[in-house]
Every structure is written in structure tokens, then in C-alpha cells.
C-alpha positions, 0 to 999 in steps of 0.5 A: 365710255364716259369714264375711258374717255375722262381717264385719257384726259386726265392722262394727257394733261398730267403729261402735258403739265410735266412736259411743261415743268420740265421744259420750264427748268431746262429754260431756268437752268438756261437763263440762270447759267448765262446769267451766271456766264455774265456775273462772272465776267463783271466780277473779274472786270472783264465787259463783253461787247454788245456783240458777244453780250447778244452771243451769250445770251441768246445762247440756248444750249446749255452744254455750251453755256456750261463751257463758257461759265466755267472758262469764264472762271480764268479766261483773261478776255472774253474772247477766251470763252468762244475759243 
């Protein structure tokens, strides 16, 4: 019975463990994307307001910070990424 039991265990973490990298990277990808959002932004000269600076980075949907980087690209202001 012992043995059952240590079995699940070693289970359950295993899962837990790539439960938690996996959500680990999707929360890299998050940051490491609005960084990039942002990076682009300054390299074209163009500064966001404290107002949409906190949009972008409090932004945790990857799809959209997606959008963004890539309208970041040739948006001519900022307010071109949320349109």
C-alpha cells in the first residue's frame, strides 16, 4: 500500500512541477512581449503616457500584446496600438 501511495505522489508533483513551468513561460512570454511592445515604441521615439505605459504592462493577454508589438512596428502614436 505503501508503494500506491508514494506512486501518486511522485504523480502529483510531476504534474505540478509542468503546471508550473508551463505557466512560468507563458508568464515570460507575457513580460518578455511587452517588453518588446515597449522597446519598439522608444526606438521609434514615440514615449507612451504614464497612463498607457500602465495598459501595456499591466496587459496579461498575450494575443493582444502580440497585436500591439506588431502595430508597434508602423503605428505613427501610440494611440495607434489600442485602436
Amino acid at each position: 500500500m505503501a508503494t500506491s501511495n508514494y506512486q501518486f505522489r511522485t504523480e502529483f508533483l510531476r504534474e505540478s512541477q509542468a503546471k508550473g513551468r508551463a505557466e512560468g513561460m507563458a508568464e515570460g512570454r507575457i513580460e518578455g512581449t511587452t517588453e518588446a511592445v515597449l522597446r519598439v515604441l522608444t526606438r521609434r521615439g514615440l514615449v507612451p503616457s504614464e497612463e498607457e505605459r500602465g495598459r501595456i504592462t499591466s496587459c496579461t493577454d498575450l494575443e493582444l500584446l502580440e497585436v500591439w508589438h506588431d502595430r508597434a512596428i508602423t503605428a505613427e502614436s501610440v494611440e495607434e496600438l489600442f485602436a
